[in-house]
TIMAR-286921 format. One record per residue: x, y, z of N, C-alpha, C, CB in turn. Coordinates in steps of 0.1 Angstrom, whole numbers, plus 2048, in hexadecimal, padded with zeros to 3 digits. Glycine has a CB too. Example, Ala and Ser with C-alpha at 12.3 -4.5 7.8 and 13.67 -1.06 7.14 Angstrom:
BEGIN
8847C784E87B7D384E8847DF84E8717D385A 8807EA8478897F584788180084F88D7FA839 
This chain:
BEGIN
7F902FFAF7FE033FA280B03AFA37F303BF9A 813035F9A82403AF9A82304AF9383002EF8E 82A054F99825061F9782D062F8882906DFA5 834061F8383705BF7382D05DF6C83B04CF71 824053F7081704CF6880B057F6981103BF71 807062F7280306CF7280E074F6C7FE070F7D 814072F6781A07DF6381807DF5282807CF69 81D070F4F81A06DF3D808069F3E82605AF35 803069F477F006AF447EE07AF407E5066F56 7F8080F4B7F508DF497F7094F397FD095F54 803091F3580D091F2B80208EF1B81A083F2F 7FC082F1D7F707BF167EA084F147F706EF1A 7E2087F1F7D508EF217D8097F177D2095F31 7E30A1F1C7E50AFF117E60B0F037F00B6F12 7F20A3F057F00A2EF27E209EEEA7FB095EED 7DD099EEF7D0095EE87CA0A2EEA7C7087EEE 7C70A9EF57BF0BCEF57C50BFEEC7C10C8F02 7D20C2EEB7D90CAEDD7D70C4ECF7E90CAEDE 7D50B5ECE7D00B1EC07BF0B7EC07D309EEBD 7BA0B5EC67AE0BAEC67AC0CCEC17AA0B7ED3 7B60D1EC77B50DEEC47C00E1EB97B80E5ED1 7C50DDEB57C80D8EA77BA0D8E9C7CF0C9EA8 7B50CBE9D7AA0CDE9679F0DAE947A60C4E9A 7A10D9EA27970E8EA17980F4E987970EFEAE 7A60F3E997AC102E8C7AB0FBE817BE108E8B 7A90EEE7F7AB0EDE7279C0EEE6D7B50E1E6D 7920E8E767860E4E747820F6E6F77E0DCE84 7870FFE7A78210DE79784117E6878A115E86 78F110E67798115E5778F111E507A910FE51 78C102E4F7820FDE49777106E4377C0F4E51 76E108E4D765110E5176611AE49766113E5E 770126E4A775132E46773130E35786135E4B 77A125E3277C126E2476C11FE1F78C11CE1E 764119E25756115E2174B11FE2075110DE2A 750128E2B747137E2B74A140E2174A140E38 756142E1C75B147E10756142E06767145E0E 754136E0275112FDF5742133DF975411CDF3 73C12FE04730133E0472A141DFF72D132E10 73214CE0472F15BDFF73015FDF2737164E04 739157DE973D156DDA72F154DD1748147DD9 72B149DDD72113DDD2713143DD5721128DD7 715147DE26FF151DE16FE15ADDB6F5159DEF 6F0156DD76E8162DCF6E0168DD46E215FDC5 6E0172DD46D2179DDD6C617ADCE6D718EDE5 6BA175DD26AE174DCD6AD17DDC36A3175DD6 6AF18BDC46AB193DB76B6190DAE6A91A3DB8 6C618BDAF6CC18ADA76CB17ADA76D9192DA8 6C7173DAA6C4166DA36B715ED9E6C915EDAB 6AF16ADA36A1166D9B699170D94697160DA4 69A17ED9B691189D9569918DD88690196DA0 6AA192D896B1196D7E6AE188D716C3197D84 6AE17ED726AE177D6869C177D616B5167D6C 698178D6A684177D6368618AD5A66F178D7A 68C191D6368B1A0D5A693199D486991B3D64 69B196D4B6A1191D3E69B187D356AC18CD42 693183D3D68C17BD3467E182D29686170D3E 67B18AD3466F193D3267719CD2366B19ED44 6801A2D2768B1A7D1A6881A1D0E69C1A3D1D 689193D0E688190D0367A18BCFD691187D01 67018CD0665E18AD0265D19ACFC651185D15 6621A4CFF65E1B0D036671B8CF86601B2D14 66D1B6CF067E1B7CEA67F1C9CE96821ADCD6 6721D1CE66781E0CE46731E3CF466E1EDCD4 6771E0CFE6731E3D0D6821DDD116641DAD14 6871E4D1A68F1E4D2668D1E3D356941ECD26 6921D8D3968B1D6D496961DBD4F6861C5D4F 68C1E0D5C6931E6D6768D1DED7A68E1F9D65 6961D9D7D6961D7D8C6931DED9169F1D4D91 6891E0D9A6881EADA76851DDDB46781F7DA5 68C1E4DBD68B1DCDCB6951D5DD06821D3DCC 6921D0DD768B1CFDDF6811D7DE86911CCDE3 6741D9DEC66E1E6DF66601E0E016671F6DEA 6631E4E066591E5E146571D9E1B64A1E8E10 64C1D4E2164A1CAE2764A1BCE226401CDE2C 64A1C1E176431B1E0E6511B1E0362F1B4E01 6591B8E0566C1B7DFE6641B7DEF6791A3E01 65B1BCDE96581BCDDD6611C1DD464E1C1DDD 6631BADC666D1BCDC06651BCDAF67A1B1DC4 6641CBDAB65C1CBDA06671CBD916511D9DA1 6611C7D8666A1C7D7B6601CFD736701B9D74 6691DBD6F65F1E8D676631E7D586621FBD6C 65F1E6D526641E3D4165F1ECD3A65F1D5D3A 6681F8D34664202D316681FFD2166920DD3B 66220AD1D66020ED0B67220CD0A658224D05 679209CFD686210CF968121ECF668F209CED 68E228CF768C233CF368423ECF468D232CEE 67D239D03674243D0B67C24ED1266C23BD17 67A257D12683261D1B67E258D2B67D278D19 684264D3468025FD45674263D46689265D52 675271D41666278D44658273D44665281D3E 65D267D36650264D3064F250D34651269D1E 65624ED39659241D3C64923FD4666A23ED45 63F246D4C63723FD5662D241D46633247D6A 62D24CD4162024ED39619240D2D62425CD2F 60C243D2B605236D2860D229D2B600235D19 60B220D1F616215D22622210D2361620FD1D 62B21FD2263721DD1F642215D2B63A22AD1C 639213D3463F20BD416311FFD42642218D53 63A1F5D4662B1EAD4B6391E4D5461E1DBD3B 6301DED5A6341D9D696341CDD6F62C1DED72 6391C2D756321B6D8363A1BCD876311A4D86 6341B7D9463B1B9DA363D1A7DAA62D1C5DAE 6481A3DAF64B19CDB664719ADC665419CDB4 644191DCA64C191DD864F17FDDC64119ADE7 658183DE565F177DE865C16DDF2669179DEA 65915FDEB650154DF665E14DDFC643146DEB 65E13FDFC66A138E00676139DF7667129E02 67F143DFB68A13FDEC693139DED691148DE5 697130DFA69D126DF669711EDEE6A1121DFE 68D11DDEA685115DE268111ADD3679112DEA 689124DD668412EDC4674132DC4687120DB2 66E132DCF660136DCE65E144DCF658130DD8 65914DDC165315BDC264715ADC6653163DB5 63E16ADC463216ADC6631173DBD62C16CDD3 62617BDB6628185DAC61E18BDB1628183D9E 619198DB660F1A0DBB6041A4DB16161ABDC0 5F719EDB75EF1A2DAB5E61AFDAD5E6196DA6 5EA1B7DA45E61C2DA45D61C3DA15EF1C9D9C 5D11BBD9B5C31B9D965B81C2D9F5C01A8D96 5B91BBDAB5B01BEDB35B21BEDC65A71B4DAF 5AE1CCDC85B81D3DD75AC1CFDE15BD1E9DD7 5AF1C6DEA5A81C0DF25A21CAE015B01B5DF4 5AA1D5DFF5A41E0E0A5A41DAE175961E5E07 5AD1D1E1B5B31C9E285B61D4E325C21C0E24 5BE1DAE2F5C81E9E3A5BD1F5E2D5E71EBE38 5C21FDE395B6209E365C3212E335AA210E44 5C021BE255CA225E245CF22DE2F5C522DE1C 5DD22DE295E6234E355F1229E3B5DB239E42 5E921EE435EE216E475FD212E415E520EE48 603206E4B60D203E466101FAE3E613202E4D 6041EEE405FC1E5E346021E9E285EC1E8E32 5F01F7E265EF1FAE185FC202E135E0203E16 60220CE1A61220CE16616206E0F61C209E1E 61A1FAE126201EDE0D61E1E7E086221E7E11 60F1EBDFF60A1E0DF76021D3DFC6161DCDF3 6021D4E075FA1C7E0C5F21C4E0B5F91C5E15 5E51CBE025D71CBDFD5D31C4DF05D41D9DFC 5E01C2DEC5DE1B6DE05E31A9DE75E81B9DD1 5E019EDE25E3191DE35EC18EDDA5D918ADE1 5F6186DDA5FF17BDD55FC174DCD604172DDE 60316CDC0600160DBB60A15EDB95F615DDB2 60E14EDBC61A147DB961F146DAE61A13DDBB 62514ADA963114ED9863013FD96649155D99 62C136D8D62C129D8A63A129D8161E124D83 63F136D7F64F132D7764B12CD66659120D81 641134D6263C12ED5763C13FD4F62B125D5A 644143D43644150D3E63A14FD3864E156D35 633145D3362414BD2A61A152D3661913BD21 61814AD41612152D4D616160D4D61814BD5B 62215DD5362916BD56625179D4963C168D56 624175D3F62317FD34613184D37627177D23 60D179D355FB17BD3B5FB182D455F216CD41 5FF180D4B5FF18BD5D602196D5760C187D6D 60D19AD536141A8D4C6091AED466201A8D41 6081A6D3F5FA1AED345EE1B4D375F41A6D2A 5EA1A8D445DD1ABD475DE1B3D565D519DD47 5E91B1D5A5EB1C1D645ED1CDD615F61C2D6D 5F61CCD525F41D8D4D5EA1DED435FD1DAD4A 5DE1D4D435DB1DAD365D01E8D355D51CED2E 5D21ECD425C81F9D445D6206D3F5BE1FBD5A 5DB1FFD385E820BD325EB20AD265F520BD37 5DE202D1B5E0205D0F5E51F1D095ED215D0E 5EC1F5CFD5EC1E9CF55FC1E4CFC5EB1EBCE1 5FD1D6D0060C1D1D066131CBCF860B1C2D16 6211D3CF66281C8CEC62D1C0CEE62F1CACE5 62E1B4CEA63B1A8CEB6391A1CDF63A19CCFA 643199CDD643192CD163B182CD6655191CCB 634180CCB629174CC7633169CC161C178CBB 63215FCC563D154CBE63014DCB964B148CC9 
């Protein structure tokens, strides 16, 4: 082989490594600006599913104001407290002036909640534990994404706190 001919193989070799690495910056920029759009466009779960059900509840519920709490503990539970209008703070836990669900979170890429049912405490972890801490003594039921449900659950978790208002259509 004429040493020329290694020479433009050699020649030739590089330029193609350097188009390649060419691409690579551009492939990487790519990248940069996809991860960006990406950070723009997620929602984290309480602001794309918990914040909008409190708002909804707002308007079943119209002289009550909802409040987000959570994420907390083992089970990321995320409760929506819907308190009286024009309760002071002090008096916000007393009789009904707060009623409650509590969330927690199944597959959410799939938009799947769970709502913690308070009904009945299964005495699984023994007080103290890190379990019962956490709540882990109630069971789950799958939010079917249906507000007439959802209002039923409210009512009937809360109803050892007196009469629940919302408006009747």
């Amino acid at each position: 082989m004429p040493l020329k001919q290694i020479q433009s193989q050699f020649i030739e070799t590089q330029n193609h490594v350097r188009k390649i690495e060419e691409r690579i910056v551009m492939r990487k920029k790519q990248i940069e600006r996809l991860e960006t759009k990406k950070a723009k466009t997620q929602v984290f779960w309480i602001t794309g599913l918990i914040k909008p059900i409190a708002k909804a509840l707002e308007e079943v519920y119209p002289n009550r104001v909802a409040d987000v709490l959570g994420p907390f503990g083992l089970d990321a539970e995320t409760a929506i407290h819907l308190y009286k209008k024009g309760i002071s703070n002090e008096k916000r836990f007393d009789d009904d002036n707060c009623i409650s669900i509590t969330f927690r979170p199944g597959n959410i890429e799939q938009g799947i909640l769970y709502i913690k049912d308070t009904r009945h405490n299964t005495r699984r972890f023994q007080k103290g534990t890190i379990g019962e801490l956490n709540g882990m003594n109630y069971k789950s039921i799958e939010f079917d994404w249906n507000l007439n449900t959802l209002v039923e659950l409210i009512n009937e978790f809360n109803s050892h706190k007196g009469g629940v208002d919302h408006d009747e259509d």
